[in-house]
DSSP file (Angstrom, degrees, kcal/mol; ACC not computed):
  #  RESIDUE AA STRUCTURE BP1 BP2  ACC     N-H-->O    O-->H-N    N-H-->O    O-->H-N    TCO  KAPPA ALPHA  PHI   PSI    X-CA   Y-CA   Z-CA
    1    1 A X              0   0    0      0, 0.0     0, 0.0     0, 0.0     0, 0.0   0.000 360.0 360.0 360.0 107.3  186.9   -5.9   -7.4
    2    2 A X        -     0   0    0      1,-0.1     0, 0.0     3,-0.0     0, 0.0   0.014 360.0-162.0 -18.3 121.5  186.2   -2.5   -7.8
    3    3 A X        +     0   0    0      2,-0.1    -1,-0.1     0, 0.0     0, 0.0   0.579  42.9 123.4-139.0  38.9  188.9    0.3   -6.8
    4    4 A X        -     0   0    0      1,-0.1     2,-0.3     0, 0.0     0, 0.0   0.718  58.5 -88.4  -5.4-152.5  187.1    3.4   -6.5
    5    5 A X        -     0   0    0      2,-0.0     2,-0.2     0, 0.0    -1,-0.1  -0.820  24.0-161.4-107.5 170.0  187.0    5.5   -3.8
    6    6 A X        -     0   0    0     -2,-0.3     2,-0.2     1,-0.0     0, 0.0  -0.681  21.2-130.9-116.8 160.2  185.1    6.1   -0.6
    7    7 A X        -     0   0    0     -2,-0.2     2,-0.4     2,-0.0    -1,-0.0  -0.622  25.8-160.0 -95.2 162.9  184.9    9.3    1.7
    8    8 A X        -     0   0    0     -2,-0.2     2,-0.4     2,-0.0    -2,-0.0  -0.899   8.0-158.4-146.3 126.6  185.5    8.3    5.7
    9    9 A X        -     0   0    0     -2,-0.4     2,-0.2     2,-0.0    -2,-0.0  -0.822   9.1-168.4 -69.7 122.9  184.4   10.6    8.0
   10   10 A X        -     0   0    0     -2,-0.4     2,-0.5     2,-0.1    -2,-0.0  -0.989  21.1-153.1-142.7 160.6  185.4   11.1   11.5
   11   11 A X        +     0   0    0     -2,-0.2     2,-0.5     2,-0.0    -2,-0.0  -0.706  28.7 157.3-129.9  67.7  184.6   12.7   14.4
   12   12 A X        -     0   0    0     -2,-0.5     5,-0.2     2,-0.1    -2,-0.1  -0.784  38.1-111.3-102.6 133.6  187.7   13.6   17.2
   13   13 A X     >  -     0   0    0     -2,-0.5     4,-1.0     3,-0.1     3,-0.5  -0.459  38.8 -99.9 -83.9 155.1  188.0   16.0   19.9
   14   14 A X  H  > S+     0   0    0      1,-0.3     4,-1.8     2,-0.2     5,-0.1   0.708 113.1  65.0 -61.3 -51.2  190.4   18.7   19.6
   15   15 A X  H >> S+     0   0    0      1,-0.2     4,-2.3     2,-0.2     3,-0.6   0.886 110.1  48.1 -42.2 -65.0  193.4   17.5   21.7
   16   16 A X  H 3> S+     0   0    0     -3,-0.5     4,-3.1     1,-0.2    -1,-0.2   0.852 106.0  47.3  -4.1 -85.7  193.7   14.8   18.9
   17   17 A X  H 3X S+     0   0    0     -4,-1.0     4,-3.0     2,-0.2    -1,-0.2   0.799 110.4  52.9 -47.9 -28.7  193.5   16.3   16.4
   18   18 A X  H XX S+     0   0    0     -4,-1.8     4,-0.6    -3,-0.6     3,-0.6   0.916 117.5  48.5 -61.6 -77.1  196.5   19.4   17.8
   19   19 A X  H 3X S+     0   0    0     -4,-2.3     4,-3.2     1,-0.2     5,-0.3   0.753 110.3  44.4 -53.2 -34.2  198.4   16.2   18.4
   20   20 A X  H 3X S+     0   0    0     -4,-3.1     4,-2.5     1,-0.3     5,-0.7   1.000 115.4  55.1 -42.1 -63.2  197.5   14.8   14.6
   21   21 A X  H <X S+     0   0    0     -4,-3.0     4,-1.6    -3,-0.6    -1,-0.3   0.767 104.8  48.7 -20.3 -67.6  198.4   18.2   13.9
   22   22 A X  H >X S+     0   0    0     -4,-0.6     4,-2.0     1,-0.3     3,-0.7   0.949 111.1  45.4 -78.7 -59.8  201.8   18.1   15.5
   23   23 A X  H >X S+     0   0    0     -4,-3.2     4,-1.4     1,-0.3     3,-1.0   0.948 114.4  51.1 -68.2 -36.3  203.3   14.8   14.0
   24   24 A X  H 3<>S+     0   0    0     -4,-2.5     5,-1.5     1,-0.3     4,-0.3   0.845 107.3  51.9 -72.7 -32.1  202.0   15.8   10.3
   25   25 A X  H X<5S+     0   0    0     -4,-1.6     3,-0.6    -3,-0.7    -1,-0.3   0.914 105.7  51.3 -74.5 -27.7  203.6   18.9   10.5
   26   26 A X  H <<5S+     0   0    0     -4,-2.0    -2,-0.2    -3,-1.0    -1,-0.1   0.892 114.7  51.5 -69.0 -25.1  207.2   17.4   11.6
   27   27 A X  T 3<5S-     0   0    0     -4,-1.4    -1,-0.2     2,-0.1    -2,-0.2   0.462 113.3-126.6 -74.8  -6.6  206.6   15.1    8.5
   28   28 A X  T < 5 +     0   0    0     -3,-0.6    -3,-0.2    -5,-0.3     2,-0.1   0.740  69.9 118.4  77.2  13.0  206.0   18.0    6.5
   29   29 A X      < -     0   0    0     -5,-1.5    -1,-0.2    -6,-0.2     2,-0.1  -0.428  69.9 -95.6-128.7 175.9  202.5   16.4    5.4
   30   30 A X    >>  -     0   0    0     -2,-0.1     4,-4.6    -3,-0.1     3,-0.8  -0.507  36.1-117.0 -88.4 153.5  198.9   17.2    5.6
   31   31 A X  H 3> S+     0   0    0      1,-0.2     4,-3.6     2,-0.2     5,-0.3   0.970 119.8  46.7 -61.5 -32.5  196.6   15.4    8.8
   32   32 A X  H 3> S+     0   0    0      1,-0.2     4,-1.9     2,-0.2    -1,-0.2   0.860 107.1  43.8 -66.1 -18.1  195.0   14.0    6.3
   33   33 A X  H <> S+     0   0    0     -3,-0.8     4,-2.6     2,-0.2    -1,-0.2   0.924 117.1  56.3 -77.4 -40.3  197.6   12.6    4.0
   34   34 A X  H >X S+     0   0    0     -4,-4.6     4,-2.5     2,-0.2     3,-0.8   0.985 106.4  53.1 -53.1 -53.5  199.7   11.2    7.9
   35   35 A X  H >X S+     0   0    0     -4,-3.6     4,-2.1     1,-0.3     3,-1.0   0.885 110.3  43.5 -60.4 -69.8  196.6    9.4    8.8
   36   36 A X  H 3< S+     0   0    0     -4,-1.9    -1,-0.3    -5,-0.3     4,-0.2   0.882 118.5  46.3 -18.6 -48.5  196.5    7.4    5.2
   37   37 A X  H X< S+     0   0    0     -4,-2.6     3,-1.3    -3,-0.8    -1,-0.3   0.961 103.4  57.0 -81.5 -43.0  199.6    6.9    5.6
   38   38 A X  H X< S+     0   0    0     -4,-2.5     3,-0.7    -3,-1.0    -2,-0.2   0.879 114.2  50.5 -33.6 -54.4  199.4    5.7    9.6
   39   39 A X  T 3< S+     0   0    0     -4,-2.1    -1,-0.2    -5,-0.3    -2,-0.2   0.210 101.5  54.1-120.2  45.5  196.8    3.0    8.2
   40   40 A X  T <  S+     0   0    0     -3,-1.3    -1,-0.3    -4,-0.2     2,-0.2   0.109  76.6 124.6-128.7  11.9  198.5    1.6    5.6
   41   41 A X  S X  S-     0   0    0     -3,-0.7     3,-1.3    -4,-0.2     4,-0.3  -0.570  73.5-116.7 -63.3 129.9  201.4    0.7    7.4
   42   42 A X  G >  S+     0   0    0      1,-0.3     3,-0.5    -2,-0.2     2,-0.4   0.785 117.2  38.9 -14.5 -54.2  202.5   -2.9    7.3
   43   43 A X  G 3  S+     0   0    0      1,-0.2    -1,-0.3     2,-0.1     4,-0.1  -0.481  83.2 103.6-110.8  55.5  202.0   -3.2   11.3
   44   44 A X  G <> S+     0   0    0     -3,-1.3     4,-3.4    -2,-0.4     5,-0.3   0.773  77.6  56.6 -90.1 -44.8  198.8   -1.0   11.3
   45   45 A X  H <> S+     0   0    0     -3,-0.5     4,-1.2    -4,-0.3    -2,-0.1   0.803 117.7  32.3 -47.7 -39.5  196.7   -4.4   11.7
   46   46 A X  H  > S+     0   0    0      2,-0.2     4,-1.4     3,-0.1     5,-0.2   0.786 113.1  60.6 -71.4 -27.5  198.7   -5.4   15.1
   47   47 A X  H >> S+     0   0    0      2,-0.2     4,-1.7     3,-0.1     3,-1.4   0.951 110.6  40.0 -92.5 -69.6  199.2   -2.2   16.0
   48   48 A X  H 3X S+     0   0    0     -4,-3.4     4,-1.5     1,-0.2    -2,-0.2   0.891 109.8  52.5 -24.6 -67.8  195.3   -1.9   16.2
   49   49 A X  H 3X S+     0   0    0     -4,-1.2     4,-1.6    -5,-0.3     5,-0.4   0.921 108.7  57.9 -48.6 -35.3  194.3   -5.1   17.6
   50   50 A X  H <X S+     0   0    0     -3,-1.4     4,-1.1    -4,-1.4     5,-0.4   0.970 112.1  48.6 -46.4 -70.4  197.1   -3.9   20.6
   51   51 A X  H  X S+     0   0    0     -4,-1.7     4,-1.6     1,-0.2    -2,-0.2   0.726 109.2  42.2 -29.3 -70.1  195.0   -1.2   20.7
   52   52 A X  H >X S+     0   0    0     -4,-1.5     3,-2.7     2,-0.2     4,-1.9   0.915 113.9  52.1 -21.4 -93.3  191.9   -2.5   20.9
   53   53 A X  H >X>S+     0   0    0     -4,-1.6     3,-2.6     1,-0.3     4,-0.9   0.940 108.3  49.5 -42.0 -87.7  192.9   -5.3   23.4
   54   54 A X  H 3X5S+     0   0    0     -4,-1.1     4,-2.3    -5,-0.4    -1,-0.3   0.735 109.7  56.2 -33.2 -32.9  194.5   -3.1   25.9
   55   55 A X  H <X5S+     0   0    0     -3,-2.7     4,-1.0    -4,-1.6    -1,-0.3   0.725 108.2  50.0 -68.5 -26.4  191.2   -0.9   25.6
   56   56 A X  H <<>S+     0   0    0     -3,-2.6     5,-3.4    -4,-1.9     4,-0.4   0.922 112.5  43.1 -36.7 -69.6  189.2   -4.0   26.5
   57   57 A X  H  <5S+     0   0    0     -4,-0.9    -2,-0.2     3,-0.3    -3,-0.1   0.856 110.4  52.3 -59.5 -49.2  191.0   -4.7   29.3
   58   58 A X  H  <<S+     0   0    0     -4,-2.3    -1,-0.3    -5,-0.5    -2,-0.2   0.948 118.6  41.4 -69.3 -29.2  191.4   -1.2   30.8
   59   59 A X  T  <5S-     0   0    0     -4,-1.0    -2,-0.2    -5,-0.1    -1,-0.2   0.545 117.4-120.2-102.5  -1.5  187.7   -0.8   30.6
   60   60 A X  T   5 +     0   0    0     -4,-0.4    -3,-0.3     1,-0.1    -2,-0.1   0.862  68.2 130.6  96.3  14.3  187.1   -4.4   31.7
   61   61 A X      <       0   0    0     -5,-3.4    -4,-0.2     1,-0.2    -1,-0.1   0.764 360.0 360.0-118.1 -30.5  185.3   -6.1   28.9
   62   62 A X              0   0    0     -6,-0.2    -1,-0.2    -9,-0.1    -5,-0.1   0.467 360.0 360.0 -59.6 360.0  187.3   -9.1   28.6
């Protein structure tokens, strides 16, 4: 297995991003460097699928 890298592109409206903004600056880090670091956390996989489900739910699709 290859272990290159790849670029990821995204696309978030500004309130987001401020708030990205805000916790990476209390960490002292860059947005980009919190978000890497946000999904490579141990619990990133549950804590997505939480996500996910509860977004389901509110919108009705389960």
């Amino acid at each position: 297995m290859s272990m290159g890298t790849s670029v990821l592109s995204l696309r978030i409206d500004g309130e987001l991003l401020d708030r990205l903004r805000d916790h990476a600056a209390k960490r002292g880090m860059s947005v980009q460097d919190y978000v890497i670091r946000t999904l490579i956390r141990d619990d990133f996989d549950e804590r997505f699928q939480t996500a996910v489900d509860e977004t389901e739910k509110f919108y009705g699709v389960t």
